[in-house]
N, C-alpha and C positions, 0 to 999 in steps of 0.2 A: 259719185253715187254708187252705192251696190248693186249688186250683180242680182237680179230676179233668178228665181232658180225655177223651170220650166220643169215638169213633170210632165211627164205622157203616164197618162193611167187608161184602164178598162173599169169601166162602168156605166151607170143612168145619172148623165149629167142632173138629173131632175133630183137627185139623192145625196148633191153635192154640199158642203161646207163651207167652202168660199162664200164672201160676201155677196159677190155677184155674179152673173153669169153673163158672157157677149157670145153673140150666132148674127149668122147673116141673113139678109131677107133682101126683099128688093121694098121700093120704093114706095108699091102698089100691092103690097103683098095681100094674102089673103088666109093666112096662117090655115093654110090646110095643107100642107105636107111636110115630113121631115119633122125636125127638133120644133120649129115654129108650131106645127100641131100639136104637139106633147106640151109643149110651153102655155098654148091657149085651153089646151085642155087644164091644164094648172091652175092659171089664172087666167081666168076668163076677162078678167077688165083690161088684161093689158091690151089684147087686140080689140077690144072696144076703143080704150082709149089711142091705139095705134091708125085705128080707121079714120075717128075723129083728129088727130093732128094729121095725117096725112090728107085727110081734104081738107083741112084750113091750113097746111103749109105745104103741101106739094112739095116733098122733101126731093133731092136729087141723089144718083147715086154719089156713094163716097164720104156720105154724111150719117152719123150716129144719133140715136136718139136715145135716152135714158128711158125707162118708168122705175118708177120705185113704188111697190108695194105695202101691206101693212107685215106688221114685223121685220120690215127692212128690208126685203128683198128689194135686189138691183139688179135690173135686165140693162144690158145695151144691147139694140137695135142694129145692126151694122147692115147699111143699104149697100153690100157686097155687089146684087145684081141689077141689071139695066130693070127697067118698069115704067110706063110712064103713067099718067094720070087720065086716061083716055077712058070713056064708059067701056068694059070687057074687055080692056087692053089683062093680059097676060103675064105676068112676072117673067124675066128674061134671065140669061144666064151672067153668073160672075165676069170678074175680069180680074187681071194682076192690080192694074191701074185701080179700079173701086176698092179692092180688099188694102193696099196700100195708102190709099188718104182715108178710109174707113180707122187704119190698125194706130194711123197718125194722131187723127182725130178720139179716139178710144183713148190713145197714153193723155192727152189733154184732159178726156175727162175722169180719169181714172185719177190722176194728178187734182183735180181742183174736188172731186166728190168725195176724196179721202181713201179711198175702196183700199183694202189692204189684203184680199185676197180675189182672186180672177178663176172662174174654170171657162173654158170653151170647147168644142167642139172641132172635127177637123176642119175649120171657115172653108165656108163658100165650094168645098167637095163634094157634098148630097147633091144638090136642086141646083146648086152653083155649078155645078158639071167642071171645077177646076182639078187638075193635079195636087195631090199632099207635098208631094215633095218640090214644085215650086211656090206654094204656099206656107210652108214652114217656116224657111229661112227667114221670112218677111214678117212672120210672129215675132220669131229671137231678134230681129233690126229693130223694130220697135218697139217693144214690151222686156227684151233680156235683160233691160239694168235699170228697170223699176222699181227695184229691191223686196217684191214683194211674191209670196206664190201665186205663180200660173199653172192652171193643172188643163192640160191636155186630152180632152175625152179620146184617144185614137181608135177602142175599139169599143163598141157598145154593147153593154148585158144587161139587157132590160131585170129590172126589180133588183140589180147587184149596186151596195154603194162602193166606190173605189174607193182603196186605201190610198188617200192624201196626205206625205208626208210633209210634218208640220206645221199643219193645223191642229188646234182644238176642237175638237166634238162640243157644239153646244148644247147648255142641259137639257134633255129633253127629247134630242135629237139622235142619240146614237140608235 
């Protein structure tokens, strides 16, 4: 298979090209801080619809959840951090171990949804309270030879879109 070619770029993941976009959240989230707030401020149905499948599946960490939007937009979910399902339980912090069956479970559905380009965020670093640089390496293990671009949000500039090498601009969009 070929080799994914991972990009680290600067800019507002929200201004991205890619097909879809994966961040972390925990299990119980409640999309009010970090990329998850910008995201729900975006689309507001996704943490509608997020609220709704998490109290009728009490998702556990380490598990992915897609939405897909009108126009095609493609969120994964990535329950990076601990959370449980408890009335005013708390969203909790990342782990190696979540972001690793999370990044496993993502190539599965990235593989079966078609997705032919990916941006993310630095996982599970904001709210997740993990390290980048033991976080990385485990991006490039599982997502480096999916043959398709990964674009790397590392540094954010709100209202800037990053230059994505390799993509097309779709019409409408530059």
């Amino acid at each position: 298979m070929s080799r994914s070619i991972i990009h680290e770029v600067e800019g507002d993941i929200l201004l991205t090209h890619a097909q879809a976009i994966a961040h972390g959240v925990a299990p119980n989230d409640h999309f009010d801080q970090g990329l998850a707030l910008a995201l729900r401020e975006q689309w507001p149905s996704m943490a509608k619809d997020f609220r709704h499948y998490a109290h009728q599946s009490h998702p556990k960490p380490g598990e992915v959840w897609m939405w897909g939007g009108t126009g095609g937009t493609r969120i994964f979910n990535l329950m990076t951090q601990e959370g449980d399902h408890t009335n005013g339980a708390k969203p909790g912090k990342a782990s190696l171990a979540n972001v690793n069956h999370c990044l496993r479970h993502l190539r599965q559905a990235i593989d079966k949804e078609g997705i032919a380009s990916l941006a993310m965020p630095k996982l599970a670093t904001g709210v997740g309270g993990l390290d980048w640089e033991s976080v990385r390496p485990l991006i490039a293990q599982h997502l480096g030879d999916l043959g398709i671009p990964i674009y790397l949000y590392t540094t954010y500039r709100k209202g800037k879109a990053a230059v994505e090498p390799g993509l097309a601009v779709p019409a409408g969009r530059a």
